[in-house]
FINUZA-355546 format. One record per residue (C-alpha): x, z, y; residue number from 0. Coordinates in pm, whole numbers, plus 32768, in hexadecimal, padded with zeros to 4 digits. Layout:
REM residues N
X	Z	Y	NUM
...
This chain:
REM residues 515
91F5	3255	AE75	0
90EA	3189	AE04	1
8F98	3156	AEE5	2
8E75	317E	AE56	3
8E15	3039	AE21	4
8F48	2FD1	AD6A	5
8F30	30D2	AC71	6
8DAC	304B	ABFE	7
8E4A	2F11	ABD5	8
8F58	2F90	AB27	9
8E84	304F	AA56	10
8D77	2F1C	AA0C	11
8EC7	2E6F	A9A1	12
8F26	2F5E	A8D0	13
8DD0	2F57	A82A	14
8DA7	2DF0	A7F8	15
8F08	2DE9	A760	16
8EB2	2F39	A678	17
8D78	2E83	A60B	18
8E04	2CFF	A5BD	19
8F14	2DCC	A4E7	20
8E25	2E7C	A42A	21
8D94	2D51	A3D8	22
8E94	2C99	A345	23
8E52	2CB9	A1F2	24
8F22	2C62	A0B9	25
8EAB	2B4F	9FD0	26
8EF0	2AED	9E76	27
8E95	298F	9E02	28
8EB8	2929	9C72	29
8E83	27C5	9C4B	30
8F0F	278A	9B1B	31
8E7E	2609	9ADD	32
8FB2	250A	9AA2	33
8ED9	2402	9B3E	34
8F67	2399	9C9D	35
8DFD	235E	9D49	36
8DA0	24C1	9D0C	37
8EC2	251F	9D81	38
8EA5	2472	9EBB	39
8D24	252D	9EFB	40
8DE5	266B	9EA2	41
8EFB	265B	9F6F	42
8E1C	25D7	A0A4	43
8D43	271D	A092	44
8E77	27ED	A05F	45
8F49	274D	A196	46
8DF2	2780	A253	47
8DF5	291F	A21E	48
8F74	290E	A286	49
8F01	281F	A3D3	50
8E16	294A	A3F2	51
8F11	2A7C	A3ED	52
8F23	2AE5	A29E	53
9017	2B2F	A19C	54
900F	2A2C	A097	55
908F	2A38	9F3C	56
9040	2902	9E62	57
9080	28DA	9CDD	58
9084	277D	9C59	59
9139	2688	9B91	60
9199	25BE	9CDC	61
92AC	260A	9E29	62
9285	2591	9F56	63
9361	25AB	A0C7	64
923A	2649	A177	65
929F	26E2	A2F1	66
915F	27A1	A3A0	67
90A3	2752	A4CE	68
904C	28D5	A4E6	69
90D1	2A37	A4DB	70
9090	2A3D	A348	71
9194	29FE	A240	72
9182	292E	A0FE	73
922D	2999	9FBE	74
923F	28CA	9E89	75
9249	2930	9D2A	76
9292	27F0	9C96	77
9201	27E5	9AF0	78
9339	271C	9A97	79
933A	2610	996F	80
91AE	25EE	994E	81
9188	24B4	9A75	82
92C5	2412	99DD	83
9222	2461	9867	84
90DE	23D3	98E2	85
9174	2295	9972	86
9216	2251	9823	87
90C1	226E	976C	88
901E	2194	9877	89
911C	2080	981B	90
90DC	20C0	9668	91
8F74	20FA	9675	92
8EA2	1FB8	96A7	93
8D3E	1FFD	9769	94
8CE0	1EBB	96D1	95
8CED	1EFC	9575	96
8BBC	1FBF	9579	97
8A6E	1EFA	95D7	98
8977	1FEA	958F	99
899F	2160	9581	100
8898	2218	94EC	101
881F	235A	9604	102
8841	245D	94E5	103
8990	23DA	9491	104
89D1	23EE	9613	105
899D	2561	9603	106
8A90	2587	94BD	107
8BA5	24B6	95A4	108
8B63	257D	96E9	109
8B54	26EF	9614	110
8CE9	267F	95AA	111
8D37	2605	96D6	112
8CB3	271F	97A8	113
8D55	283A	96A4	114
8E8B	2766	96AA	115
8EB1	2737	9837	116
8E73	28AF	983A	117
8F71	292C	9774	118
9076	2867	97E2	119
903D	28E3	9942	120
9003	2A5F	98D0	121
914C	2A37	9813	122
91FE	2986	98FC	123
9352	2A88	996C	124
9316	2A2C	9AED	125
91BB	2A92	9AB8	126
91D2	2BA4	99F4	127
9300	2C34	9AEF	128
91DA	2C45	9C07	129
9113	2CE1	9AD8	130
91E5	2E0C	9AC0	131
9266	2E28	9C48	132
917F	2EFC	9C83	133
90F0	2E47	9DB1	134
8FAC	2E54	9E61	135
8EA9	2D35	9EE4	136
8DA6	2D70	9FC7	137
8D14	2C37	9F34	138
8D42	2B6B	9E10	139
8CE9	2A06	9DC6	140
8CB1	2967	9C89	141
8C72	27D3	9C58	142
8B54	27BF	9B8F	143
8BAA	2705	9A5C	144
8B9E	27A3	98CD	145
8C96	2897	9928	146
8BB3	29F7	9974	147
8CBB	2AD4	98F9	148
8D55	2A98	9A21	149
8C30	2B52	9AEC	150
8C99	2C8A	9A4F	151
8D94	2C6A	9B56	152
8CE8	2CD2	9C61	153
8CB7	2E40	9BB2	154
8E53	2E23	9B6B	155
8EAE	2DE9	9CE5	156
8D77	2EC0	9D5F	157
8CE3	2DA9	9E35	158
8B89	2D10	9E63	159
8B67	2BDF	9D76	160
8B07	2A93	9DF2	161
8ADF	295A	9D4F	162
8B32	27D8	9DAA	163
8A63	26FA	9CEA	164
8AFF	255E	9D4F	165
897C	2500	9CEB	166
884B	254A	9D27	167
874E	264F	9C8A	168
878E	2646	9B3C	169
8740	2712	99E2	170
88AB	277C	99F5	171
885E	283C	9B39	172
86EF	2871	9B60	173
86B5	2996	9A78	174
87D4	2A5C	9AF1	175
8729	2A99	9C2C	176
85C0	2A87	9BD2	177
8575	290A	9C5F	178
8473	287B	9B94	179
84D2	2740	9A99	180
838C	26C9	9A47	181
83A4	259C	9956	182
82A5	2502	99D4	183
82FC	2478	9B03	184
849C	24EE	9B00	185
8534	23E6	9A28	186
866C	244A	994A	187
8793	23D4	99BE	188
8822	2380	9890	189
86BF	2288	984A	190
86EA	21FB	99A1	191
855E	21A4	99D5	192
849B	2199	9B07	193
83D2	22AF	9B9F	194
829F	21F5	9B4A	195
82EA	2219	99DC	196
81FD	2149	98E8	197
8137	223C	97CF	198
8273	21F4	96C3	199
837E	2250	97DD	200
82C7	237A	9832	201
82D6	23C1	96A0	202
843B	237C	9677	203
8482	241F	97C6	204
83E2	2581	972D	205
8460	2559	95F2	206
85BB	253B	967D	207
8598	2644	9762	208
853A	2742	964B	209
8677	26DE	9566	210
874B	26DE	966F	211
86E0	282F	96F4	212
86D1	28CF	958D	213
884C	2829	955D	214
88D4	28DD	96D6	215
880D	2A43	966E	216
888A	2A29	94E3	217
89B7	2986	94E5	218
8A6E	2933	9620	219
8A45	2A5B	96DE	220
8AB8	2B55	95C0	221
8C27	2A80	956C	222
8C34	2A7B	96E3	223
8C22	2C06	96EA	224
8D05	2C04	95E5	225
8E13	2B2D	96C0	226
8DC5	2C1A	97D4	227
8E18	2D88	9704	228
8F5B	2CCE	966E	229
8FF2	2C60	97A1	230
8F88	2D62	98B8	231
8FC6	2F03	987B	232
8E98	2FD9	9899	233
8DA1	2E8B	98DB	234
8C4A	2E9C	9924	235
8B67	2E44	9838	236
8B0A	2CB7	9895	237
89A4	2CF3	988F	238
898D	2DF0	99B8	239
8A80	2CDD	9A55	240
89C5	2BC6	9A2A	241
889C	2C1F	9AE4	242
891F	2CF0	9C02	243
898F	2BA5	9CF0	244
893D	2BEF	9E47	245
896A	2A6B	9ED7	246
895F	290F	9E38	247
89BB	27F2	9F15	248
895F	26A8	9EA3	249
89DB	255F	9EFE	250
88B3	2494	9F04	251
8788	241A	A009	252
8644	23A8	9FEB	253
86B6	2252	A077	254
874A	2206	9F67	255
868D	22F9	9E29	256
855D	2362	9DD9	257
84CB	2456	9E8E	258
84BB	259E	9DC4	259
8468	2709	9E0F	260
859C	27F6	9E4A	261
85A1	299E	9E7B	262
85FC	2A35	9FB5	263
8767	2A35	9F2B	264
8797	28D9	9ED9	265
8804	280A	A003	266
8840	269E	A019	267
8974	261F	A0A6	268
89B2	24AE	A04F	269
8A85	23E1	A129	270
8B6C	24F5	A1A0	271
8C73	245E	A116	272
8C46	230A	A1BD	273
8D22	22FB	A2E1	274
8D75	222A	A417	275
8E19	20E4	A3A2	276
8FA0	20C0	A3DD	277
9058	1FA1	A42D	278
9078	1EC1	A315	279
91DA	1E2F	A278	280
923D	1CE3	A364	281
921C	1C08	A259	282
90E9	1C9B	A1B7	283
9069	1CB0	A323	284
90C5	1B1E	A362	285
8FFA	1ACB	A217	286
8ED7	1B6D	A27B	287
8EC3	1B01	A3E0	288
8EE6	199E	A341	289
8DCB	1977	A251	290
8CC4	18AA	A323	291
8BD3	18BB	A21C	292
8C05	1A14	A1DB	293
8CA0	1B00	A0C7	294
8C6D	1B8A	9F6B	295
8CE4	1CBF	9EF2	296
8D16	1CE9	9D6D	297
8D98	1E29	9CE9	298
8D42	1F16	9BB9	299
8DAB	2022	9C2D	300
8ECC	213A	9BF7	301
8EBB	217B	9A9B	302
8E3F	201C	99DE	303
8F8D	1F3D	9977	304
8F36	1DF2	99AF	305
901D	1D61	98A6	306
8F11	1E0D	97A5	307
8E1E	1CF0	9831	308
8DBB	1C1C	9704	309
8E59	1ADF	974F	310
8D1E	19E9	976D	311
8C76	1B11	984B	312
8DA3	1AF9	9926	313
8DCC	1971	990C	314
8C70	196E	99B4	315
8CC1	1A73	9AC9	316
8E04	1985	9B27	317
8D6B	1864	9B04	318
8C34	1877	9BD1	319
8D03	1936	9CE5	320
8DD7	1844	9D10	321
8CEB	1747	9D43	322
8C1C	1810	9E56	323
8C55	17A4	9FBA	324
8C8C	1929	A028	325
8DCF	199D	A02C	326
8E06	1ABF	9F1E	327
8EA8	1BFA	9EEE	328
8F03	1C30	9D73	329
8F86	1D86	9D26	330
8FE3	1D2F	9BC4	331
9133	1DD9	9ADE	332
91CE	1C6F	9ABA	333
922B	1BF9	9C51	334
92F1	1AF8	9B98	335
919F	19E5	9B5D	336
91AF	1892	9B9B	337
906C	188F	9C9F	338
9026	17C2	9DD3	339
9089	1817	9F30	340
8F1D	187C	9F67	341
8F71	19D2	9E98	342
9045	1B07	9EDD	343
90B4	1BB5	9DBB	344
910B	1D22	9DE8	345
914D	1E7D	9CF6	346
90D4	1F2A	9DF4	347
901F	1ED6	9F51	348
8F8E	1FFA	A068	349
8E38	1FED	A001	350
8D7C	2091	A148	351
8E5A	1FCF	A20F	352
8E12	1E79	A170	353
8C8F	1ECF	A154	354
8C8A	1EFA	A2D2	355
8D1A	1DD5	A323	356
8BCD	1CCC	A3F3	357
8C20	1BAA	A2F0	358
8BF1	1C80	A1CE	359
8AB4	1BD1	A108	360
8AAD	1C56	9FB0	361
8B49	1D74	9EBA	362
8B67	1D16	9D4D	363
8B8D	1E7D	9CAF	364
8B71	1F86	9B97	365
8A5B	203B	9C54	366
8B40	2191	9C79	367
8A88	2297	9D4A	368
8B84	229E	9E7D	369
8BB9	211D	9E7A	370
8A50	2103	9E83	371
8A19	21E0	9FB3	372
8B1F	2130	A075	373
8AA4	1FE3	A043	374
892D	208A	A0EB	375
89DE	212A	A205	376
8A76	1FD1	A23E	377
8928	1EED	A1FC	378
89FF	1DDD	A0BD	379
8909	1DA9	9FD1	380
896C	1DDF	9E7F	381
8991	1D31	9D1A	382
89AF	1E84	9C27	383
8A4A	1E58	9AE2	384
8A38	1F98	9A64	385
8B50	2010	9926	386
8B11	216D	98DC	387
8A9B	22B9	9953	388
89A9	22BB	9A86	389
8A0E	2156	9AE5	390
88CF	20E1	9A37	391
87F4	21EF	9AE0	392
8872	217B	9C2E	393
8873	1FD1	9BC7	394
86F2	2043	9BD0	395
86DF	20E7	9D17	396
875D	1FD3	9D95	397
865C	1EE3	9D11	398
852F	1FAB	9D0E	399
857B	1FE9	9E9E	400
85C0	1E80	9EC7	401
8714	1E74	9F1E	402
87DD	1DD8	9E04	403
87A5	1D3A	9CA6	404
8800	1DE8	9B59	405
88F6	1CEE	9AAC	406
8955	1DA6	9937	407
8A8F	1D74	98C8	408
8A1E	1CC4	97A7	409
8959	1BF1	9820	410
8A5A	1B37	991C	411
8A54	19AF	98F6	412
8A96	18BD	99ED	413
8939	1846	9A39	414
88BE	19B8	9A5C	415
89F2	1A32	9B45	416
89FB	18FF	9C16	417
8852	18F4	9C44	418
8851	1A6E	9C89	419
8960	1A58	9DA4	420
88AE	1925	9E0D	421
876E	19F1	9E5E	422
8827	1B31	9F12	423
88E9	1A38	9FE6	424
87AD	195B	A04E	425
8693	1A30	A025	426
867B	1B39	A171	427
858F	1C33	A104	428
869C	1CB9	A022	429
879F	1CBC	A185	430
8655	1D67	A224	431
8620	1E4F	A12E	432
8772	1EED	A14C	433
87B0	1EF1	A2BF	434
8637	1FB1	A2A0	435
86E5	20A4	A19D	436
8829	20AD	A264	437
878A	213C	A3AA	438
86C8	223E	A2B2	439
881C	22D6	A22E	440
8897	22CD	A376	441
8753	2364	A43D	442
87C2	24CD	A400	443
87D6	2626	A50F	444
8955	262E	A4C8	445
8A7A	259B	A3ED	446
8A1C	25E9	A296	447
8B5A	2684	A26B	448
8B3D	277A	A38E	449
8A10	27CD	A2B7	450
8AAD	2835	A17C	451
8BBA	291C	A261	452
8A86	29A1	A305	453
89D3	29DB	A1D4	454
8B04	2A69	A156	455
8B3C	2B6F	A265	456
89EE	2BD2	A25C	457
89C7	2C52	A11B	458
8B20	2CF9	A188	459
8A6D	2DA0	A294	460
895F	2E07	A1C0	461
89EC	2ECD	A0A6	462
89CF	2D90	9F97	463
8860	2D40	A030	464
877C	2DF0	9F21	465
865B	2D8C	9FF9	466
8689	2C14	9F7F	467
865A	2C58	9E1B	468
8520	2C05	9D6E	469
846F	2D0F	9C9D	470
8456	2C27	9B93	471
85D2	2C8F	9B27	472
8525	2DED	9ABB	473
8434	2D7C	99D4	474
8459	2D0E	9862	475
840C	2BBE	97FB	476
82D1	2C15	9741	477
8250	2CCB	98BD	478
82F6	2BA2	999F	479
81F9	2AAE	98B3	480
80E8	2B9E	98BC	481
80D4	2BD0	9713	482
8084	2D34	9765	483
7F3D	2CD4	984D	484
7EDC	2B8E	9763	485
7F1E	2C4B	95EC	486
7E02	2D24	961E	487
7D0B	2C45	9707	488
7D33	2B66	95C4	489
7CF2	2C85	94C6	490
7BC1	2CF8	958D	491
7B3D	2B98	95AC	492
7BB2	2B44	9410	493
7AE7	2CA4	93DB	494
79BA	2C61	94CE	495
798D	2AFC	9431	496
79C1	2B72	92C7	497
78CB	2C7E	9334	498
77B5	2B84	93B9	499
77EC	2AA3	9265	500
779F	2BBB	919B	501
768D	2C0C	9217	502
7607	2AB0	9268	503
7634	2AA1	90ED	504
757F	2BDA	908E	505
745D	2B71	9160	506
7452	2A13	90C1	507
7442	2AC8	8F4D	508
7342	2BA6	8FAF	509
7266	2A74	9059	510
7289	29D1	8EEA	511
7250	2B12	8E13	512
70E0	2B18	8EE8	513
7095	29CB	8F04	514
């Protein structure tokens, strides 16, 4: 027979166990984006809820061996054929080709991109077999990125929808929850200017951000809907989707963006995906610990084949890193080069790792979002040479907070490389900038990603979290810009004036009819 004692601790056992297993919740993740950096962002967040207990289920064009630290289990659904179909696009299309895109051709190219990705996912038989499994998700995630059909999920699986945005704020995300986008002072990403925008930026920025919203409203969203009824049996209709997210998590800091304002529901997370650095390769390991002078990092990232490089652009790169007196790290397609001792030439090198490493001096990139927040967590300035997409938005970060140069593509020449890595090798305030920036992103109460779990479970505990919402969601555009309080303060003062004229008038012909 049990004493009294033991049974209260039997019972508080009992309790804590009851309550951890009620809180295990089950999560659905669609990240449908062939590009292997979002991926690894995704996959971080996702292997973070399973750390944390939960039960994980992850749809994506990637697989990975992934064995859990906690009591939560991690199930693939793997979007077969669209990462290999994407790879073999990323070796036929050339980046290159294209020095100039126009913004409102921009939103024509991301429209068939985004309706494209989309259907191909909705479509897809591994997909569509969790579709009709009748399965339910406490929670369901969605990667932000031209593909809001897939937030009529969250109605489908009868889960809370939250949203993973791999930027910043953005007019992709604000108006879904309310978060003002003020041209202004919020830059489009797609224009890439600074915060302090001159009086023709601020133009173009409004301008933009008018077609661009009329375009989502008018066009996007309705083929999207239409993607959504096709594919998914008694769907919701997209727009009561759209703008019922309880959480967005974005990967971004004010050490490294511009400062903008964000609703209760929008919380930033970036550098959760940054983690402790692992033991290098031996021989990649023996090169770095041998470069007295230093080391360069060049890479362009995941989805840009080098091999597109025009071939005096990439002449120039070779040449002037082979003459620098830094050892290099190349991650280029062709390992087979004819270069100098001083250079290692690599398809693919551990990014974090290499970053981390004390004789680490400089990172030649293509200014992608994640690469850019490692190389702040780890202090390397940076030489951006942005391609495409928000690589240009970020090149200007980077310079406007004064730790890198923007270097455009087409503008690479020998004299402008070598002078530019000249002054980020020999100049400190750009070193001193950084490490400043650095210990900014990694000043924070807790890991960022412990953040986005707690975040997470919190609207969890709360029911969805109406209380974050803005009330701004309820009102119609014409109320949310105040046309219904201005319209008629301007017809009373059009009257009041046209009044006052008249009789000003009146007054002035009956002064000259007596005079």
């Amino acid at each position: 027979m049990l004493s009294r004692n033991s049974t209260v601790v039997l019972l508080c056992t009992v309790f804590i166990l009851s309550f951890s297993l009620c809180h295990t919740a089950r999560i659905l993740g669609i990240f449908p984006n062939p590009g292997k950096s979002h991926y690894i962002l995704e996959s971080t967040l996702m292997k973070g809820l399973v750390d944390a207990g939960h039960d994980v289920t992850i749809v994506s064009p990637f697989y990975e061996e992934h064995h859990s630290k906690g009591n939560g289990t991690y199930r693939q659904i793997v979007l077969t054929g669209i990462a290999e179909a994407q790879k073999e696009r990323r070796k036929a299309i050339n980046l290159f080709e294209r020095r100039y895109v126009n913004p409102l051709t921009a939103i024509y190219i991301m429209n068939k991109i985004g309706l494209k990705q989309t259907e191909s996912t909705l479509s897809h038989e591994n997909f569509q077999s969790l579709i009709r499994s009748g399965e339910k998700f406490d929670v369901v995630i969605v990667g932000q990125f031209m593909n809001d059909a897939l937030k009529g999920m969250a109605h489908h699986f009868g889960g809370h929808l939250m949203l993973f945005s791999s930027v910043g704020t953005s007019t992709w995300v604000n108006h879904l929850v309310g978060n003002p986008s003020i041209p202004s002072y919020t830059p489009e990403m797609i224009l890439a200017y600074p915060a302090k925008m001159t009086y023709f930026q601020r133009m173009k920025n409004a301008l933009f951000n008018i077609v661009y919203n009329i375009n989502q409203r008018f066009i996007f969203y309705p083929r999207q809907n239409l993607l959504l009824k096709k594919y998914v049996p008694n769907a919701i209709d997209l727009h009561d989707a759209l703008f019922n997210v309880s959480l967005v998590l974005l990967n971004t800091h004010e050490s490294i963006g511009f400062a903008t304002s964000t609703v209760p529901c929008m919380k930033a997370i970036g550098g959760f995906h940054v983690n402790p650095p692992k033991k290098l390769p031996e021989d990649l390991q023996e090169f770095l610990d041998g470069a007295e002078n230093g080391v360069i990092y060049f890479s362009l990232g995941s989805n840009v084949n080098t091999n597109h490089l025009p071939a005096e652009t990439k002449q120039a790169i070779l040449e002037v890193l082979s003459g620098v007196k830094q050892r290099v790290l190349l991650k280029f397609e062709d390992p087979s080069l004819n270069l100098p001792e001083n250079i290692k030439v690599g398809k693919w090198f551990p990014q974090q790792d290499v970053l981390a490493h004390p004789n680490m001096k400089l990172f030649i990139s293509h200014g992608g979002y994640a690469s850019t927040i490692e190389t702040v967590h780890h202090g390397v300035p940076i030489i951006a040479i942005p391609i495409f997409g928000d690589q240009k938005m970020n090149a200007v970060y980077a310079e406007t907070k004064g730790f890198g140069r923007i270097l455009p593509w087409q503008e690479i020449t020998k004299e402008k490389l070598s002078s530019m890595i000249k002054e980020l090798l020999t100049n400190p305030e750009y070193s001193n900038v950084i490490k400043r920036k650095s210990a900014l992103l990694r000043d924070r109460e807790e890991h960022p990603l412990k953040t986005a779990v707690y975040w997470i479970e919190y609207v969890l505990r709360h029911n969805g979290a109406p209380h974050l919402r803005v009330v701004s969601l309820e009102l119609s555009w014409y109320q949310y810009y105040l046309m219904d309080v201005y319209a008629p303060i301007i017809l009373i003062f059009y009257f009041l004036i046209r009044y006052c004229v008249k009789r000003y008038s009146a007054r002035r012909k009956q002064k000259l009819k007596t005079a």
